[in-house]
C-alpha positions as CSV (number, residue, x, y, z in Angstrom):
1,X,13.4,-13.3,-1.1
2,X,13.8,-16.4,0.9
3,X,12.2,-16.9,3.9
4,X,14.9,-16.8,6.4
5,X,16.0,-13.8,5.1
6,X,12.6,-12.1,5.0
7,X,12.3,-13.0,9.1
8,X,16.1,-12.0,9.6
9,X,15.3,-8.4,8.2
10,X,12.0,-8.4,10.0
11,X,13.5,-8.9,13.5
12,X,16.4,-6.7,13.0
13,X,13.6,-4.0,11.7
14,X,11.1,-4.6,14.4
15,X,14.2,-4.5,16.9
16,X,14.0,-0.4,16.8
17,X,9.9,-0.9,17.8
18,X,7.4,1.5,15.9
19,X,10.1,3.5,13.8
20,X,11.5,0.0,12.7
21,X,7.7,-1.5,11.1
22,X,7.6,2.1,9.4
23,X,11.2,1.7,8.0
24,X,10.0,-1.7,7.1
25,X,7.4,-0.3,5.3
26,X,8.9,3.1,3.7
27,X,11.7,0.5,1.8
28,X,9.0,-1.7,0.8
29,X,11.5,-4.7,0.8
30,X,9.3,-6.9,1.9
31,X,5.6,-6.9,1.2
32,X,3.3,-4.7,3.7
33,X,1.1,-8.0,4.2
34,X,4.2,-9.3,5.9
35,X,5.3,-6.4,7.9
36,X,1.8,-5.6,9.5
37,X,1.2,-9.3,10.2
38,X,4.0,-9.5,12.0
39,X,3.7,-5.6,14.0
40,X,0.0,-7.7,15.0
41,X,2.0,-10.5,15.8
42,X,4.4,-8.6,18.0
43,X,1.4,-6.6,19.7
44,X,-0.3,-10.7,20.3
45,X,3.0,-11.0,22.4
46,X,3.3,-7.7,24.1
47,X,6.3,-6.6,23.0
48,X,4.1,-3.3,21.1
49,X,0.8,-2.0,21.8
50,X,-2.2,-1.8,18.9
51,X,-2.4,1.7,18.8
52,X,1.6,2.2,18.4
53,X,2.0,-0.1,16.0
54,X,-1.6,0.5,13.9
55,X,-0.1,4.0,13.7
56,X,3.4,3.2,12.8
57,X,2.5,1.3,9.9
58,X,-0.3,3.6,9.0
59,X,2.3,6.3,8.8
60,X,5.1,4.7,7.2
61,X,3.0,3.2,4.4
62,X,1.6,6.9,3.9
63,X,5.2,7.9,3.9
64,X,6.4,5.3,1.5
65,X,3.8,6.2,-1.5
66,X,4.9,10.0,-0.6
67,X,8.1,8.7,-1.3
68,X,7.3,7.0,-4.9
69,X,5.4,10.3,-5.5
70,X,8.0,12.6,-5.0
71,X,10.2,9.8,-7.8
72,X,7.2,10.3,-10.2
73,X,7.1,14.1,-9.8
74,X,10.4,14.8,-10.3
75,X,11.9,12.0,-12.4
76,X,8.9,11.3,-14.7
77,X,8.0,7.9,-16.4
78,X,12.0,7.6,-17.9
79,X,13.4,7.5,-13.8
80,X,11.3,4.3,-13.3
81,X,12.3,2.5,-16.6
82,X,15.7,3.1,-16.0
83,X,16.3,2.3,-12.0
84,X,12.3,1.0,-11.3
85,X,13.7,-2.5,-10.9
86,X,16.2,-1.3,-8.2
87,X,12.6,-0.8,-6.1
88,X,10.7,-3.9,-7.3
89,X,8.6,-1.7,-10.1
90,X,8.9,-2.9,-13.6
91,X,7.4,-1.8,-16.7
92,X,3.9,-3.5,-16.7
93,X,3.5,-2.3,-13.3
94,X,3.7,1.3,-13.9
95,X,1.9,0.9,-17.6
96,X,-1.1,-0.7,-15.5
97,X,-1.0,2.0,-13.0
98,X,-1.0,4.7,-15.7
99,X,-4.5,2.9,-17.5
100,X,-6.1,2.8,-14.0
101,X,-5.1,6.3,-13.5
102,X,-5.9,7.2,-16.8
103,X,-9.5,5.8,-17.1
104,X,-10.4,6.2,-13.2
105,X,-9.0,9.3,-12.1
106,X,-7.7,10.0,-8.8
107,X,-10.0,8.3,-6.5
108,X,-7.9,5.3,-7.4
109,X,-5.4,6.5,-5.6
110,X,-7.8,5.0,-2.4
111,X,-9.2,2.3,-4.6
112,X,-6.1,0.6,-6.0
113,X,-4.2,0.0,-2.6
114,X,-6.6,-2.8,-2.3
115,X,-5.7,-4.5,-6.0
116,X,-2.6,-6.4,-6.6
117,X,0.3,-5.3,-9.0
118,X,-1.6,-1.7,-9.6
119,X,-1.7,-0.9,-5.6
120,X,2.0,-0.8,-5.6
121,X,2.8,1.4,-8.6
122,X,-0.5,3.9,-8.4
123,X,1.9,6.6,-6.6
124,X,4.0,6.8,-9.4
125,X,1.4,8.5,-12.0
126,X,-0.1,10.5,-9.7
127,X,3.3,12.3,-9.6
128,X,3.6,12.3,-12.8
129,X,0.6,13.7,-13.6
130,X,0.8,16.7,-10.7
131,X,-2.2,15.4,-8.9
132,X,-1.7,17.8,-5.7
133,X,-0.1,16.6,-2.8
134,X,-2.4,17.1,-0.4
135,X,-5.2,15.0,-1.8
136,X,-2.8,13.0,-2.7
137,X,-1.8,12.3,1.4
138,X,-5.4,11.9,2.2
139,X,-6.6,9.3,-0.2
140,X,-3.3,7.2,0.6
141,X,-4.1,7.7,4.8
142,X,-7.5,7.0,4.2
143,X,-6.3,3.7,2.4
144,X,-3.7,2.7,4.8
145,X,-6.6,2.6,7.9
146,X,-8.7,-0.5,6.9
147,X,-5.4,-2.4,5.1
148,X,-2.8,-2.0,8.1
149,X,-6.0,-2.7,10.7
150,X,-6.9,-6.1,8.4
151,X,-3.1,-7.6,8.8
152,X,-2.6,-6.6,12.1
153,X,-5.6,-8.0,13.6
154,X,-4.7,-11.3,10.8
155,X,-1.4,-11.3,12.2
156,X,-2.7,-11.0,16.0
157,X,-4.4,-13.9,15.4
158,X,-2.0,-16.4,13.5
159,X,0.6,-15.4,16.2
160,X,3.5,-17.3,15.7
161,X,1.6,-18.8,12.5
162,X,2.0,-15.5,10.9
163,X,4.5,-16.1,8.4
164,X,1.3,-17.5,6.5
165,X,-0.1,-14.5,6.0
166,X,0.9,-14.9,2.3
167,X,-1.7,-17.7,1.7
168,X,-4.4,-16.7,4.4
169,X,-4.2,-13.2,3.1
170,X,-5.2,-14.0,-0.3
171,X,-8.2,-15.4,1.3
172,X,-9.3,-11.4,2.1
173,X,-7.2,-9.6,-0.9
174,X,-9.5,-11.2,-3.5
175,X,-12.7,-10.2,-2.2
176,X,-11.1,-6.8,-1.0
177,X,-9.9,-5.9,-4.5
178,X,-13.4,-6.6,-6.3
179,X,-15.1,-4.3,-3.5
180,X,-12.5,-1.6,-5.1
181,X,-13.3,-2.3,-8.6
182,X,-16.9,-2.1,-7.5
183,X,-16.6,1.5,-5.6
184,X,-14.5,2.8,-8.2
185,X,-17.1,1.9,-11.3
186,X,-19.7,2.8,-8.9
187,X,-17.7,6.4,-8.2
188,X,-17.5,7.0,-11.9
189,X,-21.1,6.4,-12.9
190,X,-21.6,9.0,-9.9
191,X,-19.8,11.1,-11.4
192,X,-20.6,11.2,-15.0
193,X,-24.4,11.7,-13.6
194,X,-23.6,14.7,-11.2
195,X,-21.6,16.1,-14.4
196,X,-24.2,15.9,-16.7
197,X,-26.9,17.3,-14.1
198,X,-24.7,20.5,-14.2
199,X,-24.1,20.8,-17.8
């Protein structure tokens, strides 16, 4: 997507205020990097407040893995082979979500928001699978605090610089996603020890 087009869709979106950056963020057009830099960047002018916005995009990036949930659920794995690149999900996405699944369980679910290519496909097996719902919600809520608070507060202080976010936010991403990988080995070892304690 080019970049005219990317700010074109932004300002139209972020016209309608708070329901607009969780629009922006339930169609997932454009990535949430660029949508919650620019919500900060609109709060650095005045034109939303923290708290509206930090909830707006909290809530419609919750809503938008509901959403690929629900697809999961009900579709299965054939759904997303057939229309997945009609929402930007191909094939390796949703086979490398289904390993991490697979091998981590569903604390992932938290986890892989923070890791490139698996964060935006790790919905999709959870449905699959039938993980409940309602663990579902709070492990995505929980994951959509710390990343919509890092690239507002980013965007807040690039300011008008914000398009940059793509480069700048690789600067955090990296180290972000190895803290993951970190807390989800770390998890699992907990886990297999607690187990075996019972047994």
């Amino acid at each position: 997507m080019s970049h005219e087009w990317v700010i074109h869709i932004l300002t139209l979106l972020t016209d309608l205020g708070y329901i607009g950056i969780s629009l922006a963020l339930m169609i997932e057009v454009i990535p949430s990097e660029l949508v919650l830099s620019y919500a900060g960047f609109m709060v650095s002018g005045g034109k939303l407040t923290f708290i509206g916005a930090f909830l707006s995009g909290v809530i419609g990036g919750t809503v938008a893995q509901i959403f690929l949930y629900w697809l999961g659920y009900y579709g299965g794995r054939p759904f997303f082979e057939k229309y997945g690149k009609y929402l930007l999900i191909h094939p390796k996405h949703i086979l490398a979500a289904e390993k991490w699944f697979e091998k981590h369980g569903t604390i992932v679910i938290f986890t892989a928001r923070f890791i490139p290519i698996v964060r935006h496909a790790i919905s999709i097996p959870a449905g699959i699978s039938r993980m409940p719902l309602s663990i579902f919600c709070l492990y995505t809520f929980a994951a959509m605090l710390p990343w919509t608070l890092l690239f507002m507060i980013i965007g807040m202080e690039l300011g008008t610089h914000w398009e940059h976010i793509e480069v700048i936010g690789m600067r955090y991403i990296k180290p972000l996603s190895l803290i993951a990988v970190i807390t989800t080995l770390l998890y699992l070892i907990y886990s297999k020890r607690r187990n075996k304690r019972v047994d």
